[in-house]
C-alpha beads as a LAMMPS data file, in Angstrom:
LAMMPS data file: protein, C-alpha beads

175 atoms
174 bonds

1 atom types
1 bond types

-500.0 500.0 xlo xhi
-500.0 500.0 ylo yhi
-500.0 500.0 zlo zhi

Masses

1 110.0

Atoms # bond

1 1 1 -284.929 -147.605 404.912
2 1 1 -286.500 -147.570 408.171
3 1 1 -284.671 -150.468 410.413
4 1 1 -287.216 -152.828 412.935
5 1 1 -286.493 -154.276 416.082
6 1 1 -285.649 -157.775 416.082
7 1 1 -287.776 -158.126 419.366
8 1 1 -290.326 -155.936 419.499
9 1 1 -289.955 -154.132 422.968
10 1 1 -293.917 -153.027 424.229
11 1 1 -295.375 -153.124 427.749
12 1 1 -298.713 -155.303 427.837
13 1 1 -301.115 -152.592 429.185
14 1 1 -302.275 -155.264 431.800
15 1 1 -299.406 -155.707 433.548
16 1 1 -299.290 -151.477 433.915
17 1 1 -299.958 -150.433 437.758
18 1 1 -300.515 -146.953 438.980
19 1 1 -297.339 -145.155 440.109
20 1 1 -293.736 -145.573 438.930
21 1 1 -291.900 -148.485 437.330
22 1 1 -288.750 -149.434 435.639
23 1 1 -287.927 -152.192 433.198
24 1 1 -285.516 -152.932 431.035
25 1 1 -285.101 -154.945 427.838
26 1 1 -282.296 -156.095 425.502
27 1 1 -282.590 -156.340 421.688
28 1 1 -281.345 -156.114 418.371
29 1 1 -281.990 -154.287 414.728
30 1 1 -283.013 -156.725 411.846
31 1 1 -281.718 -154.642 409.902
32 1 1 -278.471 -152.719 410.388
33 1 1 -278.227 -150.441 408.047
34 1 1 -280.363 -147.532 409.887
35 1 1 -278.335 -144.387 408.253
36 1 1 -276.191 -143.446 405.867
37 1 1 -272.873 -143.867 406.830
38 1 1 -274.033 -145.584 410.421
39 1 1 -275.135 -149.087 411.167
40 1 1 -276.034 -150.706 414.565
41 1 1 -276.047 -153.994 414.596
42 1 1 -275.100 -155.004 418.184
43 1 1 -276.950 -155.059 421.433
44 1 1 -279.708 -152.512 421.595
45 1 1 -279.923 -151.923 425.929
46 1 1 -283.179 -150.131 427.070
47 1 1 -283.999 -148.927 430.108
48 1 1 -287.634 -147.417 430.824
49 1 1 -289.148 -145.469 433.828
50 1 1 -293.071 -146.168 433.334
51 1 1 -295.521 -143.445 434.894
52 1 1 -298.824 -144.320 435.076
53 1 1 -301.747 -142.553 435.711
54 1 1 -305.404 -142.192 435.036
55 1 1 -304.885 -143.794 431.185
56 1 1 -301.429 -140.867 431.013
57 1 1 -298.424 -143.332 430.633
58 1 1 -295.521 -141.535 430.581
59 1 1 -292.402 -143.566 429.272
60 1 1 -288.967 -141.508 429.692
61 1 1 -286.740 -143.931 427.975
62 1 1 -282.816 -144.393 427.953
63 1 1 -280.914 -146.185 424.639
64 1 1 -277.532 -147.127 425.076
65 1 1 -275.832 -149.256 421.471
66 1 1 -272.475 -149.532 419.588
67 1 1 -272.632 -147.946 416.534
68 1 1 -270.283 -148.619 413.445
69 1 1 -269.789 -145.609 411.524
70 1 1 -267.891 -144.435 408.332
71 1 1 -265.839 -141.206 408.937
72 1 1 -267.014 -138.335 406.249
73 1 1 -263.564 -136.818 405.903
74 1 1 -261.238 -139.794 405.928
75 1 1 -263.682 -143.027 405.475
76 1 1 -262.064 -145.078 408.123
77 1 1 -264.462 -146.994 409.711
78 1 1 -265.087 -147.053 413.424
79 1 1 -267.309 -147.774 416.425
80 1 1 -268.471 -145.372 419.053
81 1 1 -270.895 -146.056 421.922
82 1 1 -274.178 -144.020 421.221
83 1 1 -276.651 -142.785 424.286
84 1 1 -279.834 -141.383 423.685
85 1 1 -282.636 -140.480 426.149
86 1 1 -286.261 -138.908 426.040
87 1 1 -289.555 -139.177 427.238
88 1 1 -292.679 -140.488 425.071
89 1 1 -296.101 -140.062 426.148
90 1 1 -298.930 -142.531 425.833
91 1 1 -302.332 -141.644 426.538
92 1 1 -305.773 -143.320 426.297
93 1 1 -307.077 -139.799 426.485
94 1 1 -307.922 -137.821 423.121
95 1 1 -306.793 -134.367 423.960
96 1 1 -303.465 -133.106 422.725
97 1 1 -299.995 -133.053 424.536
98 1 1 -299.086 -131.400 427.807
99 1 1 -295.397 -130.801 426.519
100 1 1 -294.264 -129.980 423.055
101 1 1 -290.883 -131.981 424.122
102 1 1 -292.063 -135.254 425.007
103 1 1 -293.467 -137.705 422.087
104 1 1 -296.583 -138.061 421.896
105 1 1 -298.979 -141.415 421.018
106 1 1 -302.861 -141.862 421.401
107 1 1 -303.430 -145.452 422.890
108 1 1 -306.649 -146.830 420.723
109 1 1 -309.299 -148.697 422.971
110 1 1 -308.519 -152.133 421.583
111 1 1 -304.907 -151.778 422.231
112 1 1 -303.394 -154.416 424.410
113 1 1 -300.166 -152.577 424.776
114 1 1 -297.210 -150.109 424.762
115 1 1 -295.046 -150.440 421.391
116 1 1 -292.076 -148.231 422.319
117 1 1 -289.618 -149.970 418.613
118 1 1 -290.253 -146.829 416.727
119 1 1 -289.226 -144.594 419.884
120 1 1 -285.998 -146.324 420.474
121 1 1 -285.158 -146.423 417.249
122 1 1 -285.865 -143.011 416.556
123 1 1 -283.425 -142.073 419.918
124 1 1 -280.772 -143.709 418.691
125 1 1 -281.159 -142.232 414.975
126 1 1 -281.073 -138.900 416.550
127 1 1 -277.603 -139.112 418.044
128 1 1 -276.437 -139.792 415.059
129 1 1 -274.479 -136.349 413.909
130 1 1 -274.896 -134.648 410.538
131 1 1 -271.269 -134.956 409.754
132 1 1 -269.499 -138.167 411.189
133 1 1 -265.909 -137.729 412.192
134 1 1 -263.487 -140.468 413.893
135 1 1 -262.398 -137.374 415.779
136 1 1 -262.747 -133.727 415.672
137 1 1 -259.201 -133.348 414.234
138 1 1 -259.191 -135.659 411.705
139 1 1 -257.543 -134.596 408.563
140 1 1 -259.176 -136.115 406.147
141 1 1 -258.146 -137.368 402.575
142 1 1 -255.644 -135.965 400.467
143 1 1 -257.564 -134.056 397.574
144 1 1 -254.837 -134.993 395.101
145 1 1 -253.229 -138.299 395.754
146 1 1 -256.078 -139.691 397.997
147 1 1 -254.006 -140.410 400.939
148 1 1 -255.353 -140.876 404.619
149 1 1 -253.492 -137.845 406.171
150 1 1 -253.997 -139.357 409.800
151 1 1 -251.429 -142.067 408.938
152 1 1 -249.728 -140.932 406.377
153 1 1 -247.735 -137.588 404.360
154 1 1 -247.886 -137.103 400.970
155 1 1 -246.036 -134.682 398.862
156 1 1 -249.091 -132.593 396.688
157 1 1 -249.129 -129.394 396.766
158 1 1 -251.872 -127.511 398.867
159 1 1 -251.321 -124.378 397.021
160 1 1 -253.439 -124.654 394.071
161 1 1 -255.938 -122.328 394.068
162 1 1 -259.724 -123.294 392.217
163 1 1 -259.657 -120.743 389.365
164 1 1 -263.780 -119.516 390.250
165 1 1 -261.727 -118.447 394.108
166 1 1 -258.852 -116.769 392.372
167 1 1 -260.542 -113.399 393.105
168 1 1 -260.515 -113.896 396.897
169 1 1 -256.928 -113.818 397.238
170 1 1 -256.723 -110.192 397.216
171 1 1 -259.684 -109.483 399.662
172 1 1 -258.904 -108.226 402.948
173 1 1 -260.893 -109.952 405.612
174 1 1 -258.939 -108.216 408.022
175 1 1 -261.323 -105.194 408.278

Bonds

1 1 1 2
2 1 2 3
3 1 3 4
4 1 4 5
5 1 5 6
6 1 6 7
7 1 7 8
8 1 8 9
9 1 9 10
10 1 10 11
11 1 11 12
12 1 12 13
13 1 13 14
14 1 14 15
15 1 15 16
16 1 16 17
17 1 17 18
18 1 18 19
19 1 19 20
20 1 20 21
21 1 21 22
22 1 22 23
23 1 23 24
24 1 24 25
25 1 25 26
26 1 26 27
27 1 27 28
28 1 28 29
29 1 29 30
30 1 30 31
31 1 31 32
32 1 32 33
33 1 33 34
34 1 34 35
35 1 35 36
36 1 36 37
37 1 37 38
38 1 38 39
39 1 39 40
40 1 40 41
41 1 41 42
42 1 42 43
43 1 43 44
44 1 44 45
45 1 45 46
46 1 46 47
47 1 47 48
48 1 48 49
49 1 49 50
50 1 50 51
51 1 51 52
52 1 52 53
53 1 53 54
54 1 54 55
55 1 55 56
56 1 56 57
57 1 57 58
58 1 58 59
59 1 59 60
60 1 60 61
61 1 61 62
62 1 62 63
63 1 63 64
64 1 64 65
65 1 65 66
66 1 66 67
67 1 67 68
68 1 68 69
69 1 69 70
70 1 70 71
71 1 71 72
72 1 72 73
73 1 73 74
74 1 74 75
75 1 75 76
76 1 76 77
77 1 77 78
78 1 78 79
79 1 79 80
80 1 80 81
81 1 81 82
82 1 82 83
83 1 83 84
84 1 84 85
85 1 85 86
86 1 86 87
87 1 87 88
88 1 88 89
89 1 89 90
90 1 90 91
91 1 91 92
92 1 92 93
93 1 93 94
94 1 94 95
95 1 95 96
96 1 96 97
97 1 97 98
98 1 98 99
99 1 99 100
100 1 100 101
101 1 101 102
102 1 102 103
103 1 103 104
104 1 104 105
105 1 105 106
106 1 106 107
107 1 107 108
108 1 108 109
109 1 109 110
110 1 110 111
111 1 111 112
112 1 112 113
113 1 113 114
114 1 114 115
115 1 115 116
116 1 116 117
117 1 117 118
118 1 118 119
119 1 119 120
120 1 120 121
121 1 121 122
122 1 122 123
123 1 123 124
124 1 124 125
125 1 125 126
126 1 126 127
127 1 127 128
128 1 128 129
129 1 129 130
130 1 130 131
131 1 131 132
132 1 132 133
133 1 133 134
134 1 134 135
135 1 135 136
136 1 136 137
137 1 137 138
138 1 138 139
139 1 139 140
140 1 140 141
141 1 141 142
142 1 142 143
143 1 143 144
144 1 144 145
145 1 145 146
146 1 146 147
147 1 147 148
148 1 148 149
149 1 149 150
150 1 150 151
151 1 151 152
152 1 152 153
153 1 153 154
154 1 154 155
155 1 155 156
156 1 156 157
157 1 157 158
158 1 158 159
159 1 159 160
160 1 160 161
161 1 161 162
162 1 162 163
163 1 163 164
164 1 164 165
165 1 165 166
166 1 166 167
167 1 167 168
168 1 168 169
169 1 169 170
170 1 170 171
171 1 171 172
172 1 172 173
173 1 173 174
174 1 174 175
């Protein structure tokens, strides 16, 4: 599912001067649900510094949200302030990219403006990790009884060994 900005956040090209500018904007995702595991569905702050040049508009952009996440190991569910940043380039010129980092859009001759809702979105997405933990030391569930082992003990025994491993208890991985 790809989530849309409640308020689509673009810069009219007609209210673009030469030189540097900054704006910022406040908004929200219609819908929350942006990644598995992840939703944001508070404030959405953006702030932009707009370089403009000869048709070149060069946004670097700044994303700051709350996410609520779902921890992989232990599935409590928290929040945890996201940041993102990166720079997006706009031209109205048809030659490729002057950095491979930077985003890069073609601006068509009838457009009236700058849509930067996919960017953000795509900022935020990105700072999303892999693996989502409530913390790097959390324990996780107990395989056997289930148990959050952050709050809690339980009694199971850790020892079992998964018959396809047995072999690997008499390795050396010393050497």
């Amino acid at each position: 599912m790809t989530a849309r900005i409640q308020k689509k956040i673009s810069i009219p090209l007609h209210t673009i001067k030469e030189g540097v500018s900054e704006l910022t904007f406040r908004t929200r995702l219609n819908e929350p649900e942006v990644y598995a595991n992840c939703s944001f569905n508070g404030d959405v702050d953006v702030s932009v510094k707009l370089t403009a040049g000869d048709g070149d508009y060069l946004c670097e952009i700044a994303v700051v949200s709350t996410g609520h996440f779902i921890c992989d190991r232990c599935l409590d569910e928290f929040t945890r302030k996201v940041e993102a940043s990166g720079a997006v380039m706009f031209t109205k010129h048809s030659s490729g990219g002057s950095d491979e980092t930077e985003s890069y859009h073609i601006i068509e001759p009838s457009a009236t403006e700058i849509d930067l809702s996919e960017d953000i979105i795509d900022l935020l997405l990105i700072e999303v990790p892999v693996k989502i933990l409530c913390h790097q030391e959390c324990k996780g569930l107990c395989p056997e009884c289930g148990i959050n082992l952050n709050r809690d003990t339980c009694t199971c025994s850790r020892d079992q060994i998964d018959p396809r491993w047995e072999g690997l208890k008499n390795v050396d991985f010393s050497k």
